[in-house]
PASEBA-1860 file (N, C-alpha, C; in nm, 3 decimals):
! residues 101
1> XXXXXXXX> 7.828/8.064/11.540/7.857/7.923/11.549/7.735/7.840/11.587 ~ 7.613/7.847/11.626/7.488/7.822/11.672/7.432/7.778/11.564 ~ 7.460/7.820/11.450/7.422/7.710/11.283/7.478/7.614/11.290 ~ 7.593/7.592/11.331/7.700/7.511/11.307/7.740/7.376/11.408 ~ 7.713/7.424/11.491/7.758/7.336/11.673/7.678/7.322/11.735 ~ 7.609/7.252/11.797/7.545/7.223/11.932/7.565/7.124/12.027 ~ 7.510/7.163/12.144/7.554/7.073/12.247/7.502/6.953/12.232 ~ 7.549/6.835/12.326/7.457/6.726/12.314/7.490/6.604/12.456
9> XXXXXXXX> 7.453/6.693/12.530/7.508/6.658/12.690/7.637/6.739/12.710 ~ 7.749/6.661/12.741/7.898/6.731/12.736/7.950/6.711/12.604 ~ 7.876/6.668/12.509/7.975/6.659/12.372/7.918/6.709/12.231 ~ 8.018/6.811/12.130/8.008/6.881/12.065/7.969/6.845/11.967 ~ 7.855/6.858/11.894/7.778/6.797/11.761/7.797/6.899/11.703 ~ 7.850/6.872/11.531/7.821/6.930/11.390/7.632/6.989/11.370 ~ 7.620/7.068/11.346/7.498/7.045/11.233/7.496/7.061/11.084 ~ 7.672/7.105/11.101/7.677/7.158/10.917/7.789/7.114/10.903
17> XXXXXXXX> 7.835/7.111/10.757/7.940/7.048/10.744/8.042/7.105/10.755 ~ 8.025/7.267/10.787/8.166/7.320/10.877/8.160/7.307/10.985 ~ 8.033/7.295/11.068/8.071/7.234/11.237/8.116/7.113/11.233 ~ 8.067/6.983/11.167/8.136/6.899/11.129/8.346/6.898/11.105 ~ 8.377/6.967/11.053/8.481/7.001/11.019/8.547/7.066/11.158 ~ 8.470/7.200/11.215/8.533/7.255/11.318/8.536/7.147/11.434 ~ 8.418/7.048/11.414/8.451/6.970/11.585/8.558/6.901/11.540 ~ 8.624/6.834/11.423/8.734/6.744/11.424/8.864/6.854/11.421
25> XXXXXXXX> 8.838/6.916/11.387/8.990/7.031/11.352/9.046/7.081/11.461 ~ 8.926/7.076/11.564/8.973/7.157/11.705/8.961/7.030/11.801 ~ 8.931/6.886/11.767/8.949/6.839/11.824/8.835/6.849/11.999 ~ 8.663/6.891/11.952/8.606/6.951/12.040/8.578/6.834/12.100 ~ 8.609/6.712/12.105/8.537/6.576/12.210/8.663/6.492/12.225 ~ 8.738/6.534/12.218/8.874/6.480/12.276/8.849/6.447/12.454 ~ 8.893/6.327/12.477/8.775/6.251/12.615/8.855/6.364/12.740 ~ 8.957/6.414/12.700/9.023/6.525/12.827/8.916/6.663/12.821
33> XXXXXXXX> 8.899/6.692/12.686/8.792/6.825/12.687/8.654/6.799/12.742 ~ 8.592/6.637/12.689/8.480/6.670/12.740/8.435/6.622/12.896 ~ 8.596/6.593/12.963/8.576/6.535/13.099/8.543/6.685/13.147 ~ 8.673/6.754/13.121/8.697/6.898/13.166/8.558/6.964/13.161 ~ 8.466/6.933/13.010/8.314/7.002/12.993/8.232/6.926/13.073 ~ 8.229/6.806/13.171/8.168/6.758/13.246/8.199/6.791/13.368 ~ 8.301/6.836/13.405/8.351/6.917/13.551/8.264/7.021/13.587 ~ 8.298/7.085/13.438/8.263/7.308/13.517/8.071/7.228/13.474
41> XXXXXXXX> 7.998/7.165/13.409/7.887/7.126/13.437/7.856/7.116/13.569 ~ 7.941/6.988/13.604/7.875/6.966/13.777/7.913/7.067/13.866 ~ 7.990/7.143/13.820/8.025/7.260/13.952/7.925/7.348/13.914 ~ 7.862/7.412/13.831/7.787/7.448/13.808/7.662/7.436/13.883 ~ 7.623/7.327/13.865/7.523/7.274/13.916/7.528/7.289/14.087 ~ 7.616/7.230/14.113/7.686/7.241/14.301/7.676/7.341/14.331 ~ 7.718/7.474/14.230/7.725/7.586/14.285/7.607/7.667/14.254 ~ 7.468/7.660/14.199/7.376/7.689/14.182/7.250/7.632/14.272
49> XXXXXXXX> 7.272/7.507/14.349/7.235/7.446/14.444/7.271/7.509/14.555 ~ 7.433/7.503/14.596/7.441/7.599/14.703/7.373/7.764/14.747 ~ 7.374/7.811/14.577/7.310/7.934/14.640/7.156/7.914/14.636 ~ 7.089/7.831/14.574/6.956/7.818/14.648/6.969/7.791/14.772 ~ 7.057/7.667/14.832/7.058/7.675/15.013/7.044/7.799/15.089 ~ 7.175/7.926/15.002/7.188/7.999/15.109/7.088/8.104/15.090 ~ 7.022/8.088/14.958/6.901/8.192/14.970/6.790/8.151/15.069 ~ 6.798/8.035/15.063/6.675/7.994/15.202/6.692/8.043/15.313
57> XXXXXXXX> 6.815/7.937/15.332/6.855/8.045/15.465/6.901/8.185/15.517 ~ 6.944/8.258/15.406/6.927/8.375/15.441/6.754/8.419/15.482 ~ 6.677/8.386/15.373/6.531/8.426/15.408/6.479/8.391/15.513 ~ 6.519/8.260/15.597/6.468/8.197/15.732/6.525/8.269/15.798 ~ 6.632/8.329/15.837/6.730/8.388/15.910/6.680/8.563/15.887 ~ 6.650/8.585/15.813/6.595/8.758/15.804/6.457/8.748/15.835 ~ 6.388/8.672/15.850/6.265/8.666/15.919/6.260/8.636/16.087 ~ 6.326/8.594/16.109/6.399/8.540/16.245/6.384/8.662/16.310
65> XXXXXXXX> 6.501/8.770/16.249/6.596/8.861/16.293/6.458/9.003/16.277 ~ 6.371/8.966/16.198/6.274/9.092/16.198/6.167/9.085/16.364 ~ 6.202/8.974/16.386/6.101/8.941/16.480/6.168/8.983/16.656 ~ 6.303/9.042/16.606/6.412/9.074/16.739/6.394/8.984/16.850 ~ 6.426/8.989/16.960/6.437/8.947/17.041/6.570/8.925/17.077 ~ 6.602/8.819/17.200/6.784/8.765/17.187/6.820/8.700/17.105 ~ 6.949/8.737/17.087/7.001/8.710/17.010/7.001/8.695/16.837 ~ 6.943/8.849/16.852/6.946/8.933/16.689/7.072/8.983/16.683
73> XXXXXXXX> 7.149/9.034/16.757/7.279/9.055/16.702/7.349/8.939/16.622 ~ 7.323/8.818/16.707/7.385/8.703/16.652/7.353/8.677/16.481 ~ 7.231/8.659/16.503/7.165/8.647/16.381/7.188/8.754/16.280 ~ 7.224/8.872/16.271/7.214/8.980/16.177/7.418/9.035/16.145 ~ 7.491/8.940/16.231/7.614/8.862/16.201/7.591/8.785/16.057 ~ 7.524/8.679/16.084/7.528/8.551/16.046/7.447/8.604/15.957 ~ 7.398/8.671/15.904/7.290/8.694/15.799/7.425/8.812/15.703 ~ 7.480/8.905/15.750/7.580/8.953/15.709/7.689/8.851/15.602
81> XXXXXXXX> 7.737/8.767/15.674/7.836/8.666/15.646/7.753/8.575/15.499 ~ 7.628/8.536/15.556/7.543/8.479/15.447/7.545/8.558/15.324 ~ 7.530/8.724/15.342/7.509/8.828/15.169/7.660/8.798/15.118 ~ 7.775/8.825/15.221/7.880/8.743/15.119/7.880/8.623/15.094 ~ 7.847/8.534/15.112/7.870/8.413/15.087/7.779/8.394/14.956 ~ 7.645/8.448/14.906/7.591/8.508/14.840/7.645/8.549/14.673 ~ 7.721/8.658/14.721/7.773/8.768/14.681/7.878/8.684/14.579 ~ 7.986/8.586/14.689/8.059/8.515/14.592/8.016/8.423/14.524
89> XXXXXXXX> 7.949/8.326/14.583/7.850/8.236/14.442/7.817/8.239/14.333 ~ 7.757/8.415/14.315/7.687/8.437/14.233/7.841/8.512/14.127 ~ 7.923/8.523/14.159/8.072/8.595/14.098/8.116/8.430/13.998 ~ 8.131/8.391/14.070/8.152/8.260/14.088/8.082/8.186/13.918 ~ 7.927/8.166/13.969/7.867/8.152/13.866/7.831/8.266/13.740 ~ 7.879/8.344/13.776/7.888/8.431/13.639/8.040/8.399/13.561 ~ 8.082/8.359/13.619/8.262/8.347/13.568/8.245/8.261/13.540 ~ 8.249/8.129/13.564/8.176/7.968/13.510/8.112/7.988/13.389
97> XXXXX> 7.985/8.098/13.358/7.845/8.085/13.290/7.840/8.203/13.172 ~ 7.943/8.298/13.249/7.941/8.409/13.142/7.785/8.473/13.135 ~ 7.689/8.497/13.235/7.550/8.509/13.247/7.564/8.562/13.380 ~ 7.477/8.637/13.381/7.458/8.792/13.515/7.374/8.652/13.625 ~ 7.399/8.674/13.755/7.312/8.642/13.871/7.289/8.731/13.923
END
């Protein structure tokens, strides 16, 4: 379909005259589909932002925790909790993206 369709922000362009055909037949820019294709966009985005946050802070927080002292237990909690939080993001954005994190 990549001969045929391309994106063009949130809305579905022909390049041939069967993508032409397939965007009206399926109805691909109908203003409910391409709100819906402007949603999982910005969540996307939100949720690819978030896991840059928590990769920071995991990395500020495992440098912290290499350096021991008090309150490394705390920290190596909270660094725990962070690989899931991690863990689901990246589930998250593969299910959204259909693309490995």
């Amino acid at each position: 379909m990549y001969k045929h369709l391309r994106f063009k922000d949130d809305v579905v362009e022909g390049k041939s005259t069967a993508g032409e055909f397939t965007v009206k037949l399926l109805d691909l820019n109908e203003p409910t589909v391409v709100s819906y294709r402007q949603s999982v966009t910005q969540l996307i985005e939100a949720m690819l932002a978030q896991l840059h946050r928590l990769d920071n802070v995991y990395a500020r927080l495992s440098a912290l925790a290499e350096k021991g002292g008090e309150g490394r237990d705390k920290l190596l909690s909270t660094i725990k909790q962070i690989e899931i939080d991690i863990a689901k993001a990246k589930r998250a954005l593969e299910q959204l993206t259909a693309q490995p994190f």
